[in-house]
Residue, then its C-alpha position, 0 to 999 in steps of 0.5 A: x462338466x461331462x458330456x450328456x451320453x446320447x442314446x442310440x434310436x433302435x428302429x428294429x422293432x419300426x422295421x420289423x412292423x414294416x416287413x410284416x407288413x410287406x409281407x401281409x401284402x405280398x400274400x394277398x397278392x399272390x393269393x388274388x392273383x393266383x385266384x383271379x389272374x392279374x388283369x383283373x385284380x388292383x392294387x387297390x382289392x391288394x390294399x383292402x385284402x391285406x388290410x393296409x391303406x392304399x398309400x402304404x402299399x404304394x409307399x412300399x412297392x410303387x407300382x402293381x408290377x413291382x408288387x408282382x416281382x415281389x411275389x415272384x421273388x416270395x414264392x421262388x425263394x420260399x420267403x422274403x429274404x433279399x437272398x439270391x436263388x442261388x446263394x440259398x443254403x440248400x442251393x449252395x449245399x447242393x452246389x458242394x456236394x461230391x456226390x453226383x447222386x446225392x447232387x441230383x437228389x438234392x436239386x430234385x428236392x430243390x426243384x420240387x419245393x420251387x415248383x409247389x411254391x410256385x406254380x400257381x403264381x407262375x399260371x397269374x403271370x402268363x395272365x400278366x403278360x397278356x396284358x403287360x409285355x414289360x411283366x412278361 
């Protein structure tokens, strides 16, 4: 008698609701952290803006720090992709180029969509590190 095929789990569509949700999460931080600064917002306001329960936002980051690295890392990168900086496609494109002109012009547009990405989340971290010094 032949054997009965197994079949496989797929979880993808459990893992992208998970990422979604991170996601969700690390966009009402960094909007209540840029509106607020850090001191003054809890995980607990993060949970109640993202509309997620409190447990699962400790579940996916563990503590209000590590949820603002990842939304360090959110507005750096200008995703949630687990992608170094530097081994970005535009980065490495620019890294290859020959031209030192258009090197230049392509770092500027680098730099330029790093800094309207992120400058309002760099001003909530000057605010973390005044009351945080391992966030600083």
């Amino acid at each position: 008698m032949a054997e009965p095929v197994k079949r496989r789990y797929d979880n993808s569509r459990r893992q992208a609701q998970v990422r979604a949700t991170r996601l969700r999460v690390i966009e009402a931080a960094g909007r209540l952290f840029t509106e607020h600064g850090y001191p003054a917002i809890t995980i607990e306001a993060i949970a109640e803006a993202a509309d997620t329960p409190l447990p699962t936002v400790y579940r996916l980051f563990g503590s209000k720090r590590a949820l603002l690295a990842a939304v360090l890392d959110t507005a750096f990168g200008g995703d949630d992709e687990p992608i170094a900086f530097a081994d970005r496609p535009a980065v490495r494109a620019a890294r290859a180029e020959t031209d030192p002109v258009k090197m230049v012009d392509a770092f500027a547009r680098i730099v330029a969509e790093f800094m309207e990405r992120s400058s309002a989340i760099l001003h909530a971290l000057t605010t973390a590190a005044q009351v945080d010094s391992d966030a600083g």
